[in-house]
N, C-alpha and C positions, 0 to 999 in steps of 0.2 A: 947072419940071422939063422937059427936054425930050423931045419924042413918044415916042423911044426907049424912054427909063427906062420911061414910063408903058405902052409895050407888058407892057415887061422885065416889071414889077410886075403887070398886068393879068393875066400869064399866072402868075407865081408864087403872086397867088391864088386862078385857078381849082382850078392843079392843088393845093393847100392841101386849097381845099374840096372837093375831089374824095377826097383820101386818108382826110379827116373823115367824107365819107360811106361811101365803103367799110370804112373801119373804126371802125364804133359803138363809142363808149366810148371812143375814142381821147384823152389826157390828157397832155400836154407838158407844158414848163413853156419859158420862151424858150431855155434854154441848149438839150436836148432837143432842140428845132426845127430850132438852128443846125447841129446836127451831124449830124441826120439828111437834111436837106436844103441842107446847105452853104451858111447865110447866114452875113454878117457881121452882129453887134449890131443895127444901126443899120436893115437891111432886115428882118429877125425882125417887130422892135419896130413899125414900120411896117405890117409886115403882119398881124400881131396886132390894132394898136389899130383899123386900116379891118375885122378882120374882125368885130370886137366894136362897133365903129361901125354897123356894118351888121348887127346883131344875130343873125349866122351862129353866133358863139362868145361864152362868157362865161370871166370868170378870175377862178377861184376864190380864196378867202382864202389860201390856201398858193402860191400863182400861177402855179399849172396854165392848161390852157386848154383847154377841151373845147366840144364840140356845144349850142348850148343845146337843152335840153331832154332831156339826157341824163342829167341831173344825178340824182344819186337824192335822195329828199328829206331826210335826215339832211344834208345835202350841203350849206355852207350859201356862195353864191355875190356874187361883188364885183359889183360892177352899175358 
């Protein structure tokens, strides 16, 4: 991937995790994402699976995506 992209991406998930922190409880799902923040598929999905990699977010069995540790306990979560 070259430098660029990985700026590109770098800063997509800051501000990601930045909008997750400001707003608790916050629960997407990938389509959601894409149109609130003008991705295409392919960059969503990416940015999702490094932020669940990086165990910032988990996705739920309906395949939402939210805070971990937001979850309520009834709530039952994809690991």
């Amino acid at each position: 991937m070259p430098e660029g992209s990985r700026v590109v991406i770098r800063d997509l998930l800051n501000r990601i995790q930045m909008e997750y922190l400001e707003m608790p409880g916050l629960r997407l799902t990938s389509w959601q994402a894409q149109r609130l923040w003008n991705l295409d598929q392919t960059t969503c999905d990416e940015i999702f699976a490094t932020l669940v990699r990086e165990q910032f977010l988990s996705q739920t069995v309906d395949g939402a995506y939210l805070r971990r540790g937001t979850a309520r306990p009834s709530l039952r979560v994809a690991v």
